[in-house]
Structure formats: C-alpha cells, structure tokens
C-alpha positions as CSV (number, residue, x, y, z in Angstrom):
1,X,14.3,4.9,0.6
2,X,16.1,1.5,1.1
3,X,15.6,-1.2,-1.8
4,X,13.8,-4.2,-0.9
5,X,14.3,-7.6,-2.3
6,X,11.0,-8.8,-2.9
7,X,11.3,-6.1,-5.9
8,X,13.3,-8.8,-8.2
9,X,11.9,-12.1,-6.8
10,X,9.0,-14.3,-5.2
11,X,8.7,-13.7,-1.7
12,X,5.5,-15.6,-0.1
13,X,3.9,-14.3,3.1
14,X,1.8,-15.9,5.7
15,X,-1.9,-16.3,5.7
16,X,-5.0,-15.7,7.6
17,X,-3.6,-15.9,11.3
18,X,-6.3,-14.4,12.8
19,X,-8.7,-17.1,11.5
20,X,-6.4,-19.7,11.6
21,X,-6.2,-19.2,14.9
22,X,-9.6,-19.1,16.7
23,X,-11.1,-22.3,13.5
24,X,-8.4,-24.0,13.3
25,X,-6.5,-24.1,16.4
26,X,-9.2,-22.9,19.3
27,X,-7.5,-19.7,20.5
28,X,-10.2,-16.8,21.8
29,X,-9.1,-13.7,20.5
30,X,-11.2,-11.1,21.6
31,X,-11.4,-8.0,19.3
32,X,-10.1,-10.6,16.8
33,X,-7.0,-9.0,17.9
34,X,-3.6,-11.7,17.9
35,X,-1.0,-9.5,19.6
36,X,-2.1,-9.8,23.0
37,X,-0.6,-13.8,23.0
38,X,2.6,-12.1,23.0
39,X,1.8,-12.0,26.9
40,X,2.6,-15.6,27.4
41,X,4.7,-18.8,26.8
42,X,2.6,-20.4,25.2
43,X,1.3,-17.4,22.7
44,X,5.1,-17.0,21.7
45,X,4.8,-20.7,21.0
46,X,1.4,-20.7,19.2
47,X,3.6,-18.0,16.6
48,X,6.6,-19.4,16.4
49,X,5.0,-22.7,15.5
50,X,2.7,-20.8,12.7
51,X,5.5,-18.7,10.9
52,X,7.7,-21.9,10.9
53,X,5.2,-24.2,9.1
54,X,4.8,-21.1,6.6
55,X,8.6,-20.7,6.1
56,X,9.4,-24.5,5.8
57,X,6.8,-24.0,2.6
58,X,9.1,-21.6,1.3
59,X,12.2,-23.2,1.9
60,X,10.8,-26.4,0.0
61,X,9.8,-24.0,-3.0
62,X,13.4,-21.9,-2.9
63,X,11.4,-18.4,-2.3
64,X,12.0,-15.4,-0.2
65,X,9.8,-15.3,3.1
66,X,8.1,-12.0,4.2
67,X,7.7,-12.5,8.4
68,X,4.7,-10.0,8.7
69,X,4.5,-9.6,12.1
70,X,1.3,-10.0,14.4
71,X,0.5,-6.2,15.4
72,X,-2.6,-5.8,13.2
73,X,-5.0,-4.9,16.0
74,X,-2.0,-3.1,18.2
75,X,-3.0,0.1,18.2
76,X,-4.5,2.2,20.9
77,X,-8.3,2.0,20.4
78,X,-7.9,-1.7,19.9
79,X,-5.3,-1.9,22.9
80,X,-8.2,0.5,25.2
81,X,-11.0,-2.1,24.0
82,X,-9.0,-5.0,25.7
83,X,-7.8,-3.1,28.5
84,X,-4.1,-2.8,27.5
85,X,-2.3,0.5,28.6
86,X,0.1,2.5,26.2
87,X,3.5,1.5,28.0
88,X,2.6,-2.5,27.4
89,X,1.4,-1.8,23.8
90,X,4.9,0.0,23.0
91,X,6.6,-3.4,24.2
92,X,4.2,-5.9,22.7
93,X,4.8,-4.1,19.2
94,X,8.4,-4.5,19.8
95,X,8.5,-7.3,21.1
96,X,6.5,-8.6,17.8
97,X,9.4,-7.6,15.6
98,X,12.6,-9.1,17.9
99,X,10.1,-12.4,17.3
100,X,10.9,-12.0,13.7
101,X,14.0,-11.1,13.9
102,X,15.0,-14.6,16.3
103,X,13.3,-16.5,13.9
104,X,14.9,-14.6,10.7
105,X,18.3,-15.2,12.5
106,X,17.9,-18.9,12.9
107,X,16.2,-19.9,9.5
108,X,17.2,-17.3,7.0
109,X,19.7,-18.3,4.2
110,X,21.3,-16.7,0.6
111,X,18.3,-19.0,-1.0
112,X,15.6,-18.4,1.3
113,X,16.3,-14.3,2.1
114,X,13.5,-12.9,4.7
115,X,11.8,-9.8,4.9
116,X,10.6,-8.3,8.3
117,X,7.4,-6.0,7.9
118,X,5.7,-3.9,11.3
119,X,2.0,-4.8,10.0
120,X,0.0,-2.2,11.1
121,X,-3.8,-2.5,10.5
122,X,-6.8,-0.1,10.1
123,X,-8.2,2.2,12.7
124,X,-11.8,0.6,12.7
125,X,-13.0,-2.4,11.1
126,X,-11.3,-3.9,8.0
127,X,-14.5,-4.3,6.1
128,X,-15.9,-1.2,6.4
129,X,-15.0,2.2,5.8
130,X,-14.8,5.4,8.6
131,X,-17.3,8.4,8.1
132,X,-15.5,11.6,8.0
133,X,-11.8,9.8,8.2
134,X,-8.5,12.2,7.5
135,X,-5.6,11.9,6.3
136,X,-3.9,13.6,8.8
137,X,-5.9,12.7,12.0
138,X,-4.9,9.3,10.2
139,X,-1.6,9.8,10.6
140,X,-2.0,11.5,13.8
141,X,-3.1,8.3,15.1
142,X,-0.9,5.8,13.3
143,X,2.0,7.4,14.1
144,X,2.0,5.8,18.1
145,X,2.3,2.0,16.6
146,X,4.7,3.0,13.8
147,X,7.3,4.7,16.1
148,X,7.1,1.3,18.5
149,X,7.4,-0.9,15.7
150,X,10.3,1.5,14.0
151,X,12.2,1.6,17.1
152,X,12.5,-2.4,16.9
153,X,13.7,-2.2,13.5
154,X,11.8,-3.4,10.9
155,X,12.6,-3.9,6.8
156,X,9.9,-2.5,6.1
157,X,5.5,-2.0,6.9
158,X,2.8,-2.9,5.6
159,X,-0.8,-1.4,5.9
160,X,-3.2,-4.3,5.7
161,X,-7.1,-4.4,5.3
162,X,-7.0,0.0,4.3
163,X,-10.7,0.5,3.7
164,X,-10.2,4.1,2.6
165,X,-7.5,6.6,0.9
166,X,-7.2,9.3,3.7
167,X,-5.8,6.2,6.4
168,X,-3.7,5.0,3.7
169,X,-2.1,8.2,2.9
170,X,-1.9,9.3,6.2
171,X,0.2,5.7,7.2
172,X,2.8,7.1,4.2
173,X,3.3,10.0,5.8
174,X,4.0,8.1,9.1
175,X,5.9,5.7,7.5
176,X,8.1,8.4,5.5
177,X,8.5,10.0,9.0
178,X,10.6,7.0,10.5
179,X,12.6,6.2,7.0
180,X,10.7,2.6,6.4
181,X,9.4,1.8,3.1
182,X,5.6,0.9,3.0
183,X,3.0,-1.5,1.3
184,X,-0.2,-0.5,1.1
185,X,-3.0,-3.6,1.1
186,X,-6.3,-2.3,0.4
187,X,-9.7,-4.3,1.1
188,X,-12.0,-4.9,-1.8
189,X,-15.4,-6.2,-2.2
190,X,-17.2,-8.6,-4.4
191,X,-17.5,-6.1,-7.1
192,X,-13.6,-4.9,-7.2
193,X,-13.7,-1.6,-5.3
194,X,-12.5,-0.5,-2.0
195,X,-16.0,-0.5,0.3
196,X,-15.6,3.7,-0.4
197,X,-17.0,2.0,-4.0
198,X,-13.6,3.7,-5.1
199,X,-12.0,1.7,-7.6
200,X,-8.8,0.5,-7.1
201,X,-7.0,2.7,-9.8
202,X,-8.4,5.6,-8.6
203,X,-7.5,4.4,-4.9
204,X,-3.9,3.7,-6.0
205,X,-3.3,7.2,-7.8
206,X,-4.8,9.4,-4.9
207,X,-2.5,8.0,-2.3
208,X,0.8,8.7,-4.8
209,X,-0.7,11.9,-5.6
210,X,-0.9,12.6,-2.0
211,X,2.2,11.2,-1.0
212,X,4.4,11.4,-4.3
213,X,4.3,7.6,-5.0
214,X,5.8,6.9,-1.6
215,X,4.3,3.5,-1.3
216,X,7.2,0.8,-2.4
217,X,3.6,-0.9,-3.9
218,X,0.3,-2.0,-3.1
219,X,-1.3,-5.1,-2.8
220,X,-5.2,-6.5,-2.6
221,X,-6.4,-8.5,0.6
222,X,-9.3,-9.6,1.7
223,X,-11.5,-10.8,-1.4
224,X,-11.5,-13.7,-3.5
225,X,-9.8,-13.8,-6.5
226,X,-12.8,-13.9,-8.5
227,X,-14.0,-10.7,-6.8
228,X,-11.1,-8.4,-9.0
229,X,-9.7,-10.6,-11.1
230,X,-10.9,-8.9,-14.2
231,X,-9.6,-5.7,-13.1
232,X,-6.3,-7.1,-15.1
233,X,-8.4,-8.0,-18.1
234,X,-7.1,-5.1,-19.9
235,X,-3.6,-4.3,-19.6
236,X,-2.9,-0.7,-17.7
237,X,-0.2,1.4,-16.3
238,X,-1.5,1.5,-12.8
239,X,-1.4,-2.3,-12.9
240,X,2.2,-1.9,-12.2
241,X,1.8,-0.5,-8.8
242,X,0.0,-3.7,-7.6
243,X,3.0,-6.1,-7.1
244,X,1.2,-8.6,-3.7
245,X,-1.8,-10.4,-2.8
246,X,-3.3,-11.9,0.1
247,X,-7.0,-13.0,-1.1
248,X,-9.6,-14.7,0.8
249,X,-10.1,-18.5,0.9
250,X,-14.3,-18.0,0.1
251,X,-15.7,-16.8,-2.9
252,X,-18.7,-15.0,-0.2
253,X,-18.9,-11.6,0.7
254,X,-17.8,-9.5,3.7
255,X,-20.9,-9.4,5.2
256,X,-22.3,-13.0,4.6
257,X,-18.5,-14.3,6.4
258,X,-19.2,-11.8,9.0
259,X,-22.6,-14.1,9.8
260,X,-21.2,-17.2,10.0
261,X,-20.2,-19.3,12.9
262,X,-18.1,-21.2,10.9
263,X,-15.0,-21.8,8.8
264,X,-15.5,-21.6,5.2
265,X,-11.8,-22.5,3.8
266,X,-12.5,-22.5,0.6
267,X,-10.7,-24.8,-2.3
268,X,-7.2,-24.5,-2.1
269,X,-6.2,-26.0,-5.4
270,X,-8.5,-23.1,-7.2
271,X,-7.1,-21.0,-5.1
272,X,-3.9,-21.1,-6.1
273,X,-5.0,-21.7,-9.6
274,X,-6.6,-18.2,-9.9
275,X,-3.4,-16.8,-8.7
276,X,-1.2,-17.8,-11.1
277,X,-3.5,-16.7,-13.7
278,X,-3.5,-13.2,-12.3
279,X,0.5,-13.6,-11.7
280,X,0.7,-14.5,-15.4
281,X,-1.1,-11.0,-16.3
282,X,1.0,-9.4,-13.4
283,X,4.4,-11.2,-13.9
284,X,5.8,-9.0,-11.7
285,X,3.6,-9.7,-8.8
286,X,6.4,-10.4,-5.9
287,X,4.2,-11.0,-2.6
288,X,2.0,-13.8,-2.1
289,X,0.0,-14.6,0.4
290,X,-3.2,-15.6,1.9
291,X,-6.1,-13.4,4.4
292,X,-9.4,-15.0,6.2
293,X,-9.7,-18.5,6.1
294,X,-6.4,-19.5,4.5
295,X,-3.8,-21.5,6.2
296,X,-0.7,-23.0,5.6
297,X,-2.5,-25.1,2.8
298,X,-3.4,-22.7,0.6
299,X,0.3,-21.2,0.8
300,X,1.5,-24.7,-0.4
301,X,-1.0,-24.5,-3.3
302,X,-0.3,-21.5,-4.1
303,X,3.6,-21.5,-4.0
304,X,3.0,-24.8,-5.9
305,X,1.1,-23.1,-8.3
306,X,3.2,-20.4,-9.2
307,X,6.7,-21.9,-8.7
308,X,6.3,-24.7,-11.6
C-alpha cells in the first residue's frame, strides 16, 4: 500500500461544505447532497472558489493540503433520491476528482504538497446508525462509488461520518480491492462513542481485526471537541491509530442541530484552542480539519493554533 505524506507532517483539510454552503452561501442542496453542482458552471465555480480559500490558509501557514473531494452523498440511494441515473453518477464522481487534480496542478508546490482523497460517505444518515447493516452487503454497495472514484485516480479515500463498524470494514475491503489506501472517520456523539454506543477503541480494533489494520488511520468527525476529548486523558496504544480530525463548530448534540433552522458556528478561537490541546496529547495527529458549521474561519484558527 503506497505511503502517504500526511504520515510525517501537517496536512489541513477543508471544512463543513455541506453547511457552508446552504448558511453561508444560499445554495439548496436537496438530500444535503453537494455533488450534483458538478452539473453546472457555476457549481464548478461555487468549489473551486471554496477549496481555494481553504488552500490559500494553508499556503500562508506552510502545511500540506488534503483536497477531499465533494462525493459524500454520490452514491446510488442518494443518486435514486435526486433522480440521478448510474451512468451520470459514474461521471460526476470522476469528474469530482479531475476537479482536484486541476486545482492540485495549478497550486501545489514542494512546501505546500497536496493530497487527493475520493470521499465516500455513509449508506444512510451520518448521525444515525443502520439496523441489521453488514459488512459485506456494505461493501457490496460501496464498491459502485469506489471503482468511479478509483478509475479517476485518487491518492487515496476517505470514509467520513461511518456510524457503524460493519460499513467501515466493508469500505476496506473495497478500498483494498482497487489498491487505494483508506481513512476511516467515524461519527461520535456527545458522550464519545459511535451512535452503536461502541466506544471508539473498541470501534477502531474491530475494523483492523476485520481487515488486518488495513486502514492507513482513522479520524473523528462530526462532534465537538469537548464531546471526546477526554478519551486521550489517559495515554493508550489504540490512541495511535487516530491521526485526523474534523469536529463540529457547536458544542450541541446531533439531534438538537438536526432541529434547528439555523447556523450555529460556534467559537472559532476555542475551537482551535481545544485542538491543539488534543494535538499536544496526539502529537502525531496529521489531518485537520473542520465538519458541520465550520468554515474557512475555523481552519485559520485552527492552523493558527497549531502551527505556532
């Protein structure tokens, strides 16, 4: 499995696009699904203008860039709930990665390297888990997106928002299937588990049981900071495994930011200060970036934050 650089230094990543989008910026995205601006001019543009404000924050803190690209809802139950057939959702994932790979051409230098990751999101709803879910009706499944986003060439992927072990193990097995490495992001909730109420320890050593530790590493999305922080009170060797993070902007819960009609962007500076306190118990966390309700603000705290 090819080496990747953000294994030996800072890479940041992008933040909550989806929410940046329809708060910040106006765009209807229905099924919360992002790919489907891929469609038109002005989509393209809408992207291109977000990944560059997130990579000129990079290039001002001399880090590598991760271009994650914006296939988190592009797979087929999503694509059939928005009335996109399987021959356009092959070509919109690819298409997603030759994005990346213009703007990695353009903008990528020896002091700013970039990393391009086919980001391939969960089944059902990142928040809560699937009754009766697989591993390999997972993979079953999974495999569709992964081949289109493989046969545009990708670094690497990157499973974000995994609610449950069997749909993380069964992406491995896909992504060991086309030769890519993969990061594994799971979903936690206020209290520090997965919403399975797995913890994350036992979540990280099933899928490398299942998978003999195919994963290049995992990383946490979708809480707050304060939600797991003291999951790294005590040092541990599954700690090790966790090397990215892309937390939430509010300190609330899933389900009280799935009620609201509004933003809640949360404080950026605190933000950024949590994460380098859990960076200085993880030094070798490599991957930072932000989920709901972050924007290109919080990734200039927190590059700030944890670059000085």
């Amino acid at each position: 499995m090819r080496a990747l650089p953000q294994r030996d230094r800072l890479f940041l990543t992008d933040s909550g696009l989806e929410t940046d989008l329809v708060f910040n910026h106006g765009v209807d995205l229905p099924c919360f699904a992002a790919f489907p601006l891929l469609r038109t001019a002005s989509g393209r543009q809408l992207f291109d203008a977000y990944f560059r404000r997130h990579i000129a924050v990079a290039a001002a803190a001399g880090t590598g860039f991760l271009l994650e690209s914006v296939t988190w809802r592009a797979s087929s139950d999503w694509a059939d709930q928005l009335g996109i057939g399987a021959g356009e959702l092959d070509s919109l994932n690819r298409d997603a990665i030759m994005m990346l790979k213009s703007l990695r051409d353009e903008l990528a230098t020896p002091r700013i390297p970039m990393v391009i990751s086919g980001c391939v999101g969960p089944r059902g709803d990142g928040y809560v888990a699937p009754q009766g879910m697989e591993a390999r009706s997972a993979q079953d499944y999974h495999n569709v997106q992964i081949a289109s986003l493989a046969s545009a060439g990708p670094d690497m992927l990157s499973a974000i928002t995994m609610t449950n072990v069997p749909e993380a193990i069964g992406i491995a097995h896909a992504a060991r299937a086309v030769d890519l490495p993969v990061a594994i992001s799971f979903t936690l909730e206020t209290d520090g588990c997965l919403p399975t109420r797995e913890t994350l320890a036992d979540a990280i050593a099933a899928v490398d049981a299942a998978t003999d530790a195919y994963p290049s590493y995992y990383m946490i999305n979708c809480a707050h900071p304060t939600h797991f922080a003291a999951l790294f009170d005590a040092p541990a060797a599954w700690q090790n495994r966790v090397q990215g993070l892309r937390a939430n902007a509010s300190t609330l819960s899933h389900a009280e930011l799935d009620a609201m009609t509004s933003l809640d962007d949360g404080d950026a500076v605190a933000l950024a200060a949590d994460y380098a306190g859990i960076r200085q118990r993880l030094p070798w966390l490599m991957v930072l970036g932000g989920c709901c309700g972050t924007d290109v603000r919080h990734i200039a705290a927190i590059a700030s934050a944890c670059t000085h």
